[in-house]
Kinemage of the C-alpha trace (Angstrom):
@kinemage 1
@onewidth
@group {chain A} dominant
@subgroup {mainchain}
@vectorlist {calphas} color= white
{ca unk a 1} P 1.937 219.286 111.777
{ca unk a 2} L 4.889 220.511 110.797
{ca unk a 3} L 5.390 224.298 110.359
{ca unk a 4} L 6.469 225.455 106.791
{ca unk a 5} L 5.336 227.286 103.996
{ca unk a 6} L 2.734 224.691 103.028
{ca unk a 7} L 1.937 223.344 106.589
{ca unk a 8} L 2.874 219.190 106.339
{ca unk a 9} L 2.116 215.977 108.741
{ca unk a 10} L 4.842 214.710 110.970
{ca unk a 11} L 5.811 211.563 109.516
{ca unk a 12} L 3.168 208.957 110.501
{ca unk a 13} L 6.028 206.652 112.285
{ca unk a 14} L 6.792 209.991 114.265
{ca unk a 15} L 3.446 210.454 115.363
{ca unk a 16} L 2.509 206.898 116.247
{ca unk a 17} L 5.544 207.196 118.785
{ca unk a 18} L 4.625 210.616 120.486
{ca unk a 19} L 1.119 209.018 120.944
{ca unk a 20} L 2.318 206.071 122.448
{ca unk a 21} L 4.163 207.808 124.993
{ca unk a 22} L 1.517 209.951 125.858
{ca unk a 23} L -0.858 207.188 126.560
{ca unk a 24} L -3.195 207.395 123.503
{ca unk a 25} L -2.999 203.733 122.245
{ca unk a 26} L -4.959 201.652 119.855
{ca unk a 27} L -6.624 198.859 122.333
{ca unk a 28} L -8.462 201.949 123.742
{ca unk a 29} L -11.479 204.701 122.177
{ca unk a 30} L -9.915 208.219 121.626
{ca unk a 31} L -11.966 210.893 120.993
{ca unk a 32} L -10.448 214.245 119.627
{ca unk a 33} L -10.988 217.630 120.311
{ca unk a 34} L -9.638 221.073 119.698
{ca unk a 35} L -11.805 224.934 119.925
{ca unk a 36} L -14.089 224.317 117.014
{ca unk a 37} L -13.697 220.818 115.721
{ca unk a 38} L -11.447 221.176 112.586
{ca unk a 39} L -7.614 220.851 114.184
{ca unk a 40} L -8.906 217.431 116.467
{ca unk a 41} L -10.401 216.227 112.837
{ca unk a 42} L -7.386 216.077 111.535
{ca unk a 43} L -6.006 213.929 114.424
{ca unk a 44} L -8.977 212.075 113.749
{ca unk a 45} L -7.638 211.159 110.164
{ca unk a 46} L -3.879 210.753 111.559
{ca unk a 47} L -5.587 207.859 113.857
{ca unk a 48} L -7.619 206.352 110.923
{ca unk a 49} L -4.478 206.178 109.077
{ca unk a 50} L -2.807 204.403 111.905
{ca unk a 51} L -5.346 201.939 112.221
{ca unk a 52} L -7.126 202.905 115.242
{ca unk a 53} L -10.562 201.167 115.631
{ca unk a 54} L -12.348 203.181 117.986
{ca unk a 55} L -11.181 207.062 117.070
{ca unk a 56} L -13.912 209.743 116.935
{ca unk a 57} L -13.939 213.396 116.887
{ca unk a 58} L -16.115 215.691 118.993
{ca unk a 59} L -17.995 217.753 116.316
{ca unk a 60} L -18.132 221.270 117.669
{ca unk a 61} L -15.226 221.221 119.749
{ca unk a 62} L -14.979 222.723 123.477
{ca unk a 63} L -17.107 225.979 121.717
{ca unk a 64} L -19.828 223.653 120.919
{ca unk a 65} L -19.770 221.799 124.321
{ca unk a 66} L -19.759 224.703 127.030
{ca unk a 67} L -22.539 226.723 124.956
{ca unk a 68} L -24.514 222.975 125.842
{ca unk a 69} L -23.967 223.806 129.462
{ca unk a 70} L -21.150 220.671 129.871
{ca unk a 71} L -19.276 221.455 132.967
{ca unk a 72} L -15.534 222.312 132.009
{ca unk a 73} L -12.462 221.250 134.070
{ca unk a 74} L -8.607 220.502 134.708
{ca unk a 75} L -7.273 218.359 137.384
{ca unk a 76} L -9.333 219.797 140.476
{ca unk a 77} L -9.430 222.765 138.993
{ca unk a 78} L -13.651 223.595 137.525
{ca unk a 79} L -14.915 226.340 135.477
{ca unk a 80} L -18.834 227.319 134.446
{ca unk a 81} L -19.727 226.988 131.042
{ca unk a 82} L -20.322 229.954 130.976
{ca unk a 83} L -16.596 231.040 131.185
{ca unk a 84} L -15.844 230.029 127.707
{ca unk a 85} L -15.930 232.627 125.176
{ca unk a 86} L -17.458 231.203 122.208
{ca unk a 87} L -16.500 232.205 118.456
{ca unk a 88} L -19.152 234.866 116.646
């Protein structure tokens, strides 16, 4: 997104090309996901619009997945589920 008084999408041609050098191509499933689910379904809609196949968004977000127990971690780094404060 682009910041602004009425908060706009990078150019779709702009996007694709971040993506691409980050390693999130179109021969491969991507799944979004953000805190709560809304920011990563936007991403998911970016994606449909470029024609990615296999795109899905985690409903729920990271919130929804610690409160399930799911283990939580970054490079070798691991934190309990329980770690995550969750949104009231």
């Amino acid at each position: 997104m682009s910041p602004g008084p009425a908060w706009t999408f990078r150019p779709l041609a702009e996007i694709q090309k971040d993506w691409l050098q980050r390693g999130i191509v179109k021969d491969r499933e991507v799944v979004f996901y953000c805190g709560t689910g809304w920011r990563s379904s936007l991403a998911c809609l970016v994606a449909r619009q470029l024609r990615y196949a296999r795109v899905r968004n985690y409903d729920g977000g990271i919130f929804a997945w610690s409160a399930r127990g799911g283990p939580l971690t970054e490079g070798a780094r691991a934190w309990p589920a329980s770690s995550v404060r969750h949104p009231t």
